[in-house]
C-alpha positions in Angstrom: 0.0 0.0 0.0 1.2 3.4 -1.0 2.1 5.6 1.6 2.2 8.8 0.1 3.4 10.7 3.4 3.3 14.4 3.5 1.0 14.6 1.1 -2.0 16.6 2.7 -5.2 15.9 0.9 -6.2 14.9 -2.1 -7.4 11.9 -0.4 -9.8 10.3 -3.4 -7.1 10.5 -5.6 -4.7 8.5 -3.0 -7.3 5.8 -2.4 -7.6 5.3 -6.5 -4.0 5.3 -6.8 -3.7 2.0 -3.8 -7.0 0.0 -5.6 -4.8 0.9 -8.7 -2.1 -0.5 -7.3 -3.5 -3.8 -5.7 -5.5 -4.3 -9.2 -1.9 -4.2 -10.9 -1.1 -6.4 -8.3 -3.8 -9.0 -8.9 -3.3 -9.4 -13.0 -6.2 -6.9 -13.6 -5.9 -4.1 -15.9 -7.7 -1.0 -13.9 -9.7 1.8 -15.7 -8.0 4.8 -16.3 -8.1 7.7 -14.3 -8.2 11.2 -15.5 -7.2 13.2 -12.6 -8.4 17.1 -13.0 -6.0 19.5 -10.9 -4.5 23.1 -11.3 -1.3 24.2 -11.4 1.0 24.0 -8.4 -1.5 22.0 -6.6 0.9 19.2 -6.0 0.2 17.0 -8.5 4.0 16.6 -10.0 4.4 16.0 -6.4 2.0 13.0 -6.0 2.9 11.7 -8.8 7.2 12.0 -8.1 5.9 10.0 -4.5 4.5 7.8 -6.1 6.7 6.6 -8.5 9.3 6.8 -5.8 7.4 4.5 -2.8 6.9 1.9 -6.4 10.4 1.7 -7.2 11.2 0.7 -3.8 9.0 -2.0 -3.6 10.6 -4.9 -5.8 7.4 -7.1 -5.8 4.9 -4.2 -6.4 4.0 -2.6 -9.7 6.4 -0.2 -11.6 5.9 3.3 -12.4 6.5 6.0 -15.6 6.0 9.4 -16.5 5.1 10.8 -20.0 5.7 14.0 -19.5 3.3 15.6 -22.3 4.9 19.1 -22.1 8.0 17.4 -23.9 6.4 16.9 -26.6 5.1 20.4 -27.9 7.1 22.8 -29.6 9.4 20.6 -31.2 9.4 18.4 -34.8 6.8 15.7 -35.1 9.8 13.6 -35.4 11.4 14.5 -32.2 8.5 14.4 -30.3 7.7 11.0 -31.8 11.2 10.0 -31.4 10.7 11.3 -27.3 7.3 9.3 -26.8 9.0 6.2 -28.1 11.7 6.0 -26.1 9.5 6.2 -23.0 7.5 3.8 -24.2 10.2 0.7 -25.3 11.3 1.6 -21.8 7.5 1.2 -20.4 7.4 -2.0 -22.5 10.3 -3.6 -20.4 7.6 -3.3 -17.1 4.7 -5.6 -15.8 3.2 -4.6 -13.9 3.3 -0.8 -15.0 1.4 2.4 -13.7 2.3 5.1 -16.6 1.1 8.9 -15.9 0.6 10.9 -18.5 1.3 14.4 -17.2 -0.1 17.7 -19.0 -2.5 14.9 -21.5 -4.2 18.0 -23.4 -0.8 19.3 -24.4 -0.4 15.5 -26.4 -4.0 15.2 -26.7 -5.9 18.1 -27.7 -9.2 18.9 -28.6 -8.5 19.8 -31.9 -5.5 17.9 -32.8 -3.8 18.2 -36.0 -1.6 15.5 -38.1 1.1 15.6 -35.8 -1.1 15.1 -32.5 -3.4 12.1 -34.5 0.2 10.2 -35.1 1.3 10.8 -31.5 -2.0 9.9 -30.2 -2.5 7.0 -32.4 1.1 5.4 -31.1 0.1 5.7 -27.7 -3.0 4.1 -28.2 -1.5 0.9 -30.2 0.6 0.6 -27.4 -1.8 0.4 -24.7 -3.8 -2.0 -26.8 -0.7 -4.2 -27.0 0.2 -3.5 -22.9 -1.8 -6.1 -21.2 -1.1 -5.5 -17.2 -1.2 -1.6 -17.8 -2.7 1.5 -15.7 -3.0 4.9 -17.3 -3.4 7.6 -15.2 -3.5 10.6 -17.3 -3.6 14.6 -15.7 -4.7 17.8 -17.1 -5.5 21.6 -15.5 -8.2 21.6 -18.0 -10.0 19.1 -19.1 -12.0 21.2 -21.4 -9.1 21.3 -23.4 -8.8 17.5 -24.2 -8.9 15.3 -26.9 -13.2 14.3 -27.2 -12.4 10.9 -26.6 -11.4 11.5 -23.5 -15.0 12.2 -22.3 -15.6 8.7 -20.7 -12.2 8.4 -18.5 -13.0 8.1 -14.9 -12.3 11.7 -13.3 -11.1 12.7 -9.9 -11.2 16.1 -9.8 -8.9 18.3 -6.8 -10.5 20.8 -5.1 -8.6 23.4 -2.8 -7.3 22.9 0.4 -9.4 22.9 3.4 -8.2 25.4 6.5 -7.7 22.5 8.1 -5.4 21.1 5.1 -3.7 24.3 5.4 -2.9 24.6 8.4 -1.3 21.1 8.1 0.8 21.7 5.5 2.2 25.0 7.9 3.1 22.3 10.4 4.9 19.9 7.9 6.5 22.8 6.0 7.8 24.6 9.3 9.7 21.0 10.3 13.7 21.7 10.8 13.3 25.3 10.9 13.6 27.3 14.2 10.2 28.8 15.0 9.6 31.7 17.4 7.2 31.6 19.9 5.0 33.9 18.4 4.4 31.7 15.0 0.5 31.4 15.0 -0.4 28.4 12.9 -4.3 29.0 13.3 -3.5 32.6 11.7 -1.6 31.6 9.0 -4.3 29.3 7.6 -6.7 31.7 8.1 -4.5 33.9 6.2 -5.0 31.7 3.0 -9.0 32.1 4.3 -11.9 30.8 1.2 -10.5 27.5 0.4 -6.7 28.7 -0.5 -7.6 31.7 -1.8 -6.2 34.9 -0.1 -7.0 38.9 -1.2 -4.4 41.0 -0.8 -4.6 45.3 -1.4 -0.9 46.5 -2.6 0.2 48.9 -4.2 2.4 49.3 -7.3 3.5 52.6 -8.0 0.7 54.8 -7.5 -1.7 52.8 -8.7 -3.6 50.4 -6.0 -4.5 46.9 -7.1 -6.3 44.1 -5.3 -5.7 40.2 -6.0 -6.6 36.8 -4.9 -4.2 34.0 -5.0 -4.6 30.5 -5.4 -2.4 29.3 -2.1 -1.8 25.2 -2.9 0.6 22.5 -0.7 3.3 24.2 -3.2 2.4 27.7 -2.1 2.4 27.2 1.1 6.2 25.2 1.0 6.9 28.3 -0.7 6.0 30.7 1.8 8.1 28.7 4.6 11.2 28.7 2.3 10.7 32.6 1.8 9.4 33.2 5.1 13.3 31.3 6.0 15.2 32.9 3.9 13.2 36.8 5.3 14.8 35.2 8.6 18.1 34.9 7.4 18.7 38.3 5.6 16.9 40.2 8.6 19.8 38.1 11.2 22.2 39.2 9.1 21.7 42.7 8.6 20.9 43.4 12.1 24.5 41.4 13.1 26.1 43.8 11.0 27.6 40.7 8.4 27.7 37.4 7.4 30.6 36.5 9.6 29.3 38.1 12.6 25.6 36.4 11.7 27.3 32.5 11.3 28.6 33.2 14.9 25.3 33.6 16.4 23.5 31.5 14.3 21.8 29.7 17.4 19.8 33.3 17.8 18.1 32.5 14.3 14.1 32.1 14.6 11.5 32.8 12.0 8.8 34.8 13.6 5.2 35.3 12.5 6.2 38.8 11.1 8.5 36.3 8.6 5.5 34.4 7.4 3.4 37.0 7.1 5.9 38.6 4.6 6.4 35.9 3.1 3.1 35.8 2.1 2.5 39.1 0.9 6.1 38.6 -1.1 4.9 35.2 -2.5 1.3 37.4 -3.6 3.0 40.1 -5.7 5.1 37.3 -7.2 2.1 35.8 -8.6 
């Protein structure tokens, strides 16, 4: 059974990805999944995991990613030449899970020549692939290929507050916390399932936006919210030098998060 640790909800997609798993397991060849998510909602994530917890496991099923984005912008030979490769490596696998990462960048709605020969590879070989699962993603389904319209769909939704404040707690691991780090107002910070408003201005002009905060956002605002820490230590020890010999005075504050969350907002 897949593990999947630190990955903070998504938890229909998990459970298909284990019955996936155990029908591998048992010689059946499970329907495919279309998993619906947005970008940076941790899907490259789940996926990376999961490949990782299957090639550690000798007697369970092996895993492979096609990743779709590879395939656009380049020849119709290259991108053939790509998909092949991946797939004479996929061929040497049974059991196999193969994700297809980014599928309406391969598969399109309206594909031309060079997506119908792409597409029409793929298909012959998961007609030939006996003890296969497909597990195909997209950020917009209304972008794929028609035939598509039957494949089984788990769709992510944003994170809970509760999710959130979750991933603050996983995130924060290793780093030195002040006393004053508020984990109950940093997920209410990312309020309206993940999204947060934020007034600024830029130049004279004031603007308002709402950001899409996601397990990736928020690992992001730790690592800002660190690195805040770090330049603040230093400048106020007057130098690097002066900063490594003190370095057991570091702490990230909530004043740290909170900027790094503003900072992380205008980035967007």
């Amino acid at each position: 059974m897949l593990k999947l640790e630190n990955i903070i909800g998504m938890e229909e997609a998990k459970a298909k990805l284990n019955e996936t798993i155990d029908a591998l397991k048992n010689g059946q060849r499970p329907e495919p999944v279309l998993l619906v998510v947005g970008s940076w909602m941790g899907k490259t994530y789940l996926i990376r995991k999961t490949v990782k917890e299957l090639a550690a496991d000798p007697e369970g099923a092996a895993a492979l990613i096609i990743p779709c984005y590879g395939l656009r912008g380049v020849s119709l030979g290259a991108a053939y030449e790509a998909l092949n490769a991946i797939l004479e490596e996929a061929e040497k696998y049974d059991p196999l899970l193969l994700f297809v990462d980014e599928a309406d960048l391969a598969f399109p709605r309206k594909p031309n020549y060079d997506d119908l020969v792409i597409l029409k590879r793929f298909i012959r070989f998961c007609a030939q692939k006996k003890n296969l699962a497909v597990w195909f993603t997209t950020p917009n389904e209304d972008r794929l290929y028609w035939g598509f319209e039957a494949v089984r769909r788990i769709r992510i939704s944003a994170l809970s507050r509760d999710e959130r404040k979750k991933l603050f707690q996983l995130y924060r691991a290793g780093k030195p916390l002040a006393d004053d780090v508020n984990l109950d107002e940093l997920a209410d910070l990312t309020r309206s399932r993940g999204q947060l408003t934020f007034s600024f201005c830029v130049g004279r002009k004031s603007e308002q936006e709402t950001v899409f905060f996601t397990a990736t956002g928020i690992a992001q605002i730790c690592d800002e919210a660190a690195r805040c820490a770090i330049i603040a230590f230093i400048n106020d020890k007057g130098g690097e030098a002066e900063a490594e010999a003190a370095a057991d005075e570091l702490f990230i504050d909530q004043r740290h998060l909170k900027a790094a969350i503003v900072e992380m907002t205008i980035k967007r």
